[in-house]
C-alpha positions as MATLAB code, in Angstrom:
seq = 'XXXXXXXXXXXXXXXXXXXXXXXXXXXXXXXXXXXXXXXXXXXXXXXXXXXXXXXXXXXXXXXXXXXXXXXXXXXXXXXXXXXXXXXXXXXXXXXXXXXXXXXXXXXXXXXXXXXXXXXXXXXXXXXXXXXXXXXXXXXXXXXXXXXXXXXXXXXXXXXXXXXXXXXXXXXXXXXXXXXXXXXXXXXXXXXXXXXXXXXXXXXXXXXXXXXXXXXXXXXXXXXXXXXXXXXXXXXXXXXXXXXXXXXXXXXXXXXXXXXXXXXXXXXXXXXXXXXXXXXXXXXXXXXXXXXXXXXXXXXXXXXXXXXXXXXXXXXXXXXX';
ca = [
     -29.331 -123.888  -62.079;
     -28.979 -120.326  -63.138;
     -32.069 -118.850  -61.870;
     -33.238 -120.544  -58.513;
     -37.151 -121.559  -58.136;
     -37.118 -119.662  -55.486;
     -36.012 -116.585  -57.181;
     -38.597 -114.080  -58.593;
     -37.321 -112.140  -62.158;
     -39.326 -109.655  -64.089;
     -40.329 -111.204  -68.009;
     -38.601 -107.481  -68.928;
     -35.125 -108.519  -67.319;
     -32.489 -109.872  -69.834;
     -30.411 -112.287  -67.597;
     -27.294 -114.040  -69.706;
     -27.203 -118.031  -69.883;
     -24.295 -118.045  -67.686;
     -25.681 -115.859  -64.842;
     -26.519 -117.064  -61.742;
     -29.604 -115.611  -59.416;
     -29.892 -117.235  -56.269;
     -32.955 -118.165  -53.678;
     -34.764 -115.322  -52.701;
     -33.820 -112.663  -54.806;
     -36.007 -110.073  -56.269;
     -34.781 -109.033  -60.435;
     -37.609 -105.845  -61.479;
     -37.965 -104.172  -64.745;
     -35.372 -103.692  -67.764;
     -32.832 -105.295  -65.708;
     -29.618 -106.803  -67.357;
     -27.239 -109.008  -65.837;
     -23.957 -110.355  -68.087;
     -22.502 -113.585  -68.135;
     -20.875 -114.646  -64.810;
     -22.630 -112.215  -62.678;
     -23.643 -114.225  -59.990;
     -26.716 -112.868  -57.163;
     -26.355 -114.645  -54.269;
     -29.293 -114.437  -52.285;
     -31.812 -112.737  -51.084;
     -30.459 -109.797  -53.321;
     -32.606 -107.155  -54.866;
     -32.020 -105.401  -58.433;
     -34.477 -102.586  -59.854;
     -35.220 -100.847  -62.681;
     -32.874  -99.847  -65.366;
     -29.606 -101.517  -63.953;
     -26.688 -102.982  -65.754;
     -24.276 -105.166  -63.749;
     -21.190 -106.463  -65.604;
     -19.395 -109.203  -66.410;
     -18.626 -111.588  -63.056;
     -19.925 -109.028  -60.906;
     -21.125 -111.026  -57.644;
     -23.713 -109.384  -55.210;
     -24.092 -110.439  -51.728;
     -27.274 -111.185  -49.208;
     -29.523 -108.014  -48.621;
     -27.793 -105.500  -51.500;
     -30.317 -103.730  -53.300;
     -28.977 -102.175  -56.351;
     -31.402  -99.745  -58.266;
     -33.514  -98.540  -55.924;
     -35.147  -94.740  -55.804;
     -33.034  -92.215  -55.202;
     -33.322  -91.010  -51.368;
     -33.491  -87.305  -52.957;
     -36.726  -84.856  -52.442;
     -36.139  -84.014  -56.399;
     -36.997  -87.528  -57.368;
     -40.057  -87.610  -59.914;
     -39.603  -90.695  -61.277;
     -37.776  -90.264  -64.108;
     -36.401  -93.393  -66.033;
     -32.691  -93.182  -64.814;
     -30.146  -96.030  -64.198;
     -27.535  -97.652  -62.461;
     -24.616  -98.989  -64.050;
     -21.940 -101.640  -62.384;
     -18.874 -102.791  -64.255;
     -17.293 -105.668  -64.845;
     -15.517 -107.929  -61.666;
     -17.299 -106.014  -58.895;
     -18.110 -107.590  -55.521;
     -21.054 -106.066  -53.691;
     -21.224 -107.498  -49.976;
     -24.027 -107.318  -47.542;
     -26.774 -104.933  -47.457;
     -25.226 -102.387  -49.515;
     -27.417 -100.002  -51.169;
     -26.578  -98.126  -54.897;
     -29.551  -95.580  -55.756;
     -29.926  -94.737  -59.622;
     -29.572  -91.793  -60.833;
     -31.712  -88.468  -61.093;
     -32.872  -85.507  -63.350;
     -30.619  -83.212  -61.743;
     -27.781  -85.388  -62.433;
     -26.143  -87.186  -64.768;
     -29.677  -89.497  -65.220;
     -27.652  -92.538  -63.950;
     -25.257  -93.664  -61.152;
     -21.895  -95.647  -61.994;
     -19.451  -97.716  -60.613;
     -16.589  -98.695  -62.742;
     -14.504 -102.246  -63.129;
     -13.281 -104.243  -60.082;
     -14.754 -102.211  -57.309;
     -15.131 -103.579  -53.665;
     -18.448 -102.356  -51.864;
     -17.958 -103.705  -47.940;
     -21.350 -104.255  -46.104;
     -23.904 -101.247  -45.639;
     -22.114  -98.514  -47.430;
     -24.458  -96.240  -49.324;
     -23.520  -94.908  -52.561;
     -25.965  -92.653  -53.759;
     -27.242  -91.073  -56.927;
     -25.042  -89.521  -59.749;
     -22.612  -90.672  -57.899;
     -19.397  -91.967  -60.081;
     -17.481  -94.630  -58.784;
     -13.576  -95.092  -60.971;
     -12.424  -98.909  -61.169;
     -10.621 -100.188  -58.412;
     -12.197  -97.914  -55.684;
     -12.524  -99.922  -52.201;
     -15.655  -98.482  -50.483;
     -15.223 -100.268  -46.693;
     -17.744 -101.100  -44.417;
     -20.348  -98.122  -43.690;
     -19.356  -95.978  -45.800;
     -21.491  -93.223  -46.936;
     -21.746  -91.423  -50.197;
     -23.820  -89.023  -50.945;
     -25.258  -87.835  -53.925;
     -22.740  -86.407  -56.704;
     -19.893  -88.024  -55.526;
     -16.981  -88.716  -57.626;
     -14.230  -91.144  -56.501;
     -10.958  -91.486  -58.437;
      -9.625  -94.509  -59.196;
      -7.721  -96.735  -57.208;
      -8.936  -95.190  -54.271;
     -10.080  -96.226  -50.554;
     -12.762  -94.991  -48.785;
     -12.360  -95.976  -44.960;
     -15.008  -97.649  -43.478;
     -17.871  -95.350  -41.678;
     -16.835  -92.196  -43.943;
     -19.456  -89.589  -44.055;
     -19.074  -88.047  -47.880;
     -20.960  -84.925  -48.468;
     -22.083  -84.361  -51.701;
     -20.441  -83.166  -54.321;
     -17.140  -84.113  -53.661;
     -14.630  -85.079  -55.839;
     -11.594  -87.665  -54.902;
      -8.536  -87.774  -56.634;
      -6.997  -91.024  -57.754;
      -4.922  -93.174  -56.047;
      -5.983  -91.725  -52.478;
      -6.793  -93.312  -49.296;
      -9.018  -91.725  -46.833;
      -9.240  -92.704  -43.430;
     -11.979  -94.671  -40.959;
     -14.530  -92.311  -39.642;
     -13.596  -89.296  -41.527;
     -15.937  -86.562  -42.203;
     -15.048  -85.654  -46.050;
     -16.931  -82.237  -46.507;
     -14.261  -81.161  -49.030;
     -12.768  -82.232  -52.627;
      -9.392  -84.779  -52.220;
      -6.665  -84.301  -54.315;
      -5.053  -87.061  -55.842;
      -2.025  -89.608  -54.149;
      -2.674  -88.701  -50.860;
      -4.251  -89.831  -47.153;
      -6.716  -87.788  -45.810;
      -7.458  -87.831  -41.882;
      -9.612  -85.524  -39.727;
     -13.103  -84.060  -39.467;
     -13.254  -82.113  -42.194;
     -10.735  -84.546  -43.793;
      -7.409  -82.961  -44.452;
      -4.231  -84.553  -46.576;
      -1.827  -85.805  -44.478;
       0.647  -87.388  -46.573;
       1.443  -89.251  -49.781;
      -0.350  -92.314  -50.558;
       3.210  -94.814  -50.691;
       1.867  -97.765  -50.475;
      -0.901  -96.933  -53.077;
       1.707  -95.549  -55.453;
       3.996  -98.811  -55.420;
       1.039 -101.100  -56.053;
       0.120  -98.677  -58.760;
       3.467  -98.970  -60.306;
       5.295  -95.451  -59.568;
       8.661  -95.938  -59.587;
      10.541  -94.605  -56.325;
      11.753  -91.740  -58.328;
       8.121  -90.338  -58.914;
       7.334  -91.099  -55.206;
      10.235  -89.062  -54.131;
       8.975  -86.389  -56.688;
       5.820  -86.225  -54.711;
       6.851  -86.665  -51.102;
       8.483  -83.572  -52.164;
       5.828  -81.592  -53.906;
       3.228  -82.561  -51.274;
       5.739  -80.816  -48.566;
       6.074  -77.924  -50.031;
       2.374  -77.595  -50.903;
       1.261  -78.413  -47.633;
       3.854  -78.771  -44.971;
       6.556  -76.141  -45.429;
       4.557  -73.257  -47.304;
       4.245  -71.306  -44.342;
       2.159  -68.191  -45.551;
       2.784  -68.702  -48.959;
      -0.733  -68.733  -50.991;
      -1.334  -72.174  -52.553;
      -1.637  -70.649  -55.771;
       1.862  -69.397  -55.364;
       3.143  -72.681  -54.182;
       1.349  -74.528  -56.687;
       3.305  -72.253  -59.775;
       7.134  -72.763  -57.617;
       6.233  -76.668  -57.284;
       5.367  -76.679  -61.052;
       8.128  -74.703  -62.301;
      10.208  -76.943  -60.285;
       9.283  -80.464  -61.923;
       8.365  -78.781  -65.395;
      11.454  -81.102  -67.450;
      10.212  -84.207  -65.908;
       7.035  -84.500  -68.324;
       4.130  -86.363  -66.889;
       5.423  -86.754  -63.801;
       3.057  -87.058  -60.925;
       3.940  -84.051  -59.483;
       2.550  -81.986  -62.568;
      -0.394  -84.185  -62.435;
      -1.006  -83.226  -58.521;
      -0.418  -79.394  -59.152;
      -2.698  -79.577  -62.658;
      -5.558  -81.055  -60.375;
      -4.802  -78.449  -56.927;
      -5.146  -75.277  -59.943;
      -8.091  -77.085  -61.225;
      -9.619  -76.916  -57.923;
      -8.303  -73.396  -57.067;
     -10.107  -72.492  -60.324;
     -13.383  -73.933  -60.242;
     -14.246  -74.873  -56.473;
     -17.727  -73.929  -54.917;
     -17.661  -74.644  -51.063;
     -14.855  -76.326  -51.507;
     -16.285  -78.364  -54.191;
     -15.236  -78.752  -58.091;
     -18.630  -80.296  -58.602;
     -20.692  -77.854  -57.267;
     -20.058  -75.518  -60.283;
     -22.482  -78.215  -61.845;
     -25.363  -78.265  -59.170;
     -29.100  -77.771  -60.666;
     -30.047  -74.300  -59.425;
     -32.787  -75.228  -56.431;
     -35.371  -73.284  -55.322;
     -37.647  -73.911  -52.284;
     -36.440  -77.029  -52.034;
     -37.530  -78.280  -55.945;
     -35.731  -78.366  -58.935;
     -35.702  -74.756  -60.587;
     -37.798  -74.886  -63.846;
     -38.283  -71.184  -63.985;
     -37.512  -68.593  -66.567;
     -33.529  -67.906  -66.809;
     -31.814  -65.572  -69.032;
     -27.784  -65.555  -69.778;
     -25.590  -63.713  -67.924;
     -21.944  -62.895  -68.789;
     -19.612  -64.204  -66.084;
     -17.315  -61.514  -64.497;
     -14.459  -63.611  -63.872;
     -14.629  -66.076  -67.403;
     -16.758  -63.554  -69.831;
     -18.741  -66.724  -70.665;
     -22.591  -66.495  -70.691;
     -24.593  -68.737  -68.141;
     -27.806  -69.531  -67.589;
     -29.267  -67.730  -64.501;
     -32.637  -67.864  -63.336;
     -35.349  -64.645  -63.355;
     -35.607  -62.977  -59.384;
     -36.710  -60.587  -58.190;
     -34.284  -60.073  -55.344;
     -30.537  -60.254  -56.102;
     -28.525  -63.793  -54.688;
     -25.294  -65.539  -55.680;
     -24.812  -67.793  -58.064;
     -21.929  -70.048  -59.508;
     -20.758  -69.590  -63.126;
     -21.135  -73.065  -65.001;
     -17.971  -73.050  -66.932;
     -15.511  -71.605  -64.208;
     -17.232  -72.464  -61.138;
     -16.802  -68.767  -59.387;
     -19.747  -67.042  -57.733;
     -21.421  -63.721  -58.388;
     -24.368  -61.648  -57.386;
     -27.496  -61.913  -60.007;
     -28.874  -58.494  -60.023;
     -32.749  -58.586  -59.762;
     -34.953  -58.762  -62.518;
     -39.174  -59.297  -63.264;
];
């Protein structure tokens, strides 16, 4: 039957003819669960959370839950799972929060392994294999196609590229760039992502065109600025439009651009202040590196802060 006796679902949660909830789990509040998604048992789903089509989640998951952030107030955010997902043993997916995007997602065809963490505002592309362990703090973005190795620490913040594998038991305090592996504590690219690329579809052609560019980007520079390296790589592969090489050097000078603590997301982050959201007076400020205005909150001492369009930082000169 699709919803067991032994199951308990909230009157508010919308559960399709063709879904199946097991024994023992727990559906709460404005809940929605498509047609073939299929709770196994003693699985737990909160709040505002959408889980798509044939989306099966394992014993001890719990997919909705409050945010593990100080910030948290209660607002009415979400969680959002795609369509073909498999969510294994007690992994956890917080919804979203105010200082976010208001809702967590992860896309089509993801594989969670048992006890990752992803956590909120976090944004998950289709495809992504999250292995056992893993952890993913809040603000994470995750390209698609990607693997996260099992017992990565993410910090948050971080942005990873498509198509990139990063290894067991890495420490990722840093943004990934696309096709690559990344090893080490901080994790570091290594090399190109082969066997990622072929399943993908690049021909050997584009693969060679990136075993390339990644060497000269990160192997063979020698004291050659990135930013340097990035425009000879470019110049170098500019006839071969939409090659994968352009695509790696568009997303390195993206970075270079906009990065805060090695970050591209940071440039985003909700101003804090003692620890709560700031909610104080602000008044715009004209970026020295972009000329665009940005919000910047009222002090009376002088501290850094990151442009919102570009990402760089500047000193806020004091003001009552």
């Amino acid at each position: 039957m699709p919803i067991h006796p032994l199951a308990v679902v909230d009157p508010q949660a919308e559960v399709h003819p063709d879904a199946t909830v097991g024994p023992f789990c727990y559906v709460r509040g404005r809940v929605r669960l498509a047609a073939g998604v299929e709770l196994v048992s003693h699985a737990s789903v909160y709040g505002r959370a959408t889980i798509g089509i044939g989306t099966r989640i394992f014993p001890g998951a719990v997919v909705g839950s409050d945010p593990q952030d100080l910030k948290f107030k209660g607002e009415d955010s979400e969680v959002i799972v795609g369509e073909r997902c498999r969510i294994h043993e007690c992994v956890t997916i917080s919804k979203g929060t105010a200082t976010g995007a208001m809702a967590t997602r992860v896309g089509d065809d993801v594989l969670v392994m048992a006890y990752a963490h992803i956590a909120h505002d976090c944004e998950v592309g289709n495809g992504v294999v999250v292995a056992n362990g893993a952890q993913l703090a809040g603000h994470c973005r995750i390209g698609r196609k990607s693997i996260i190795g099992a017992m990565v620490g993410m910090h948050h913040f971080v942005t990873v590229g498509e198509l990139t594998i990063i290894s067991a038991m890495c420490g990722v305090r840093f943004d990934v760039p696309p096709y690559v592996m990344a090893e080490g504590n901080p994790a570091e690219p290594r090399n190109i992502n082969v066997i990622g690329l072929r399943r993908d579809g690049l021909s050997e052609g584009e693969v060679a065109d990136l075993r390339e560019a990644f060497r000269d980007l990160y192997h063979d520079r020698g004291a050659t600025p990135l930013r340097e390296a990035v425009e000879e790589v470019r110049d170098r592969f500019l006839a071969k439009t939409g090659s994968p090489a352009l695509k790696l050097c568009d997303w390195i000078e993206a970075h270079l651009e906009n990065a805060v603590k090695g970050r591209m997301a940071e440039a985003h982050r909700t101003a804090v202040v003692g620890g709560k959201a700031n909610t104080g007076a602000t008044r715009p400020v004209a970026c020295q590196h972009c000329g665009k205005d940005f919000p910047a909150r009222v002090q009376a001492e002088a501290y850094l802060a990151a442009c919102t369009h570009c990402g760089r930082q500047q000193t806020i000169e004091p003001r009552t």
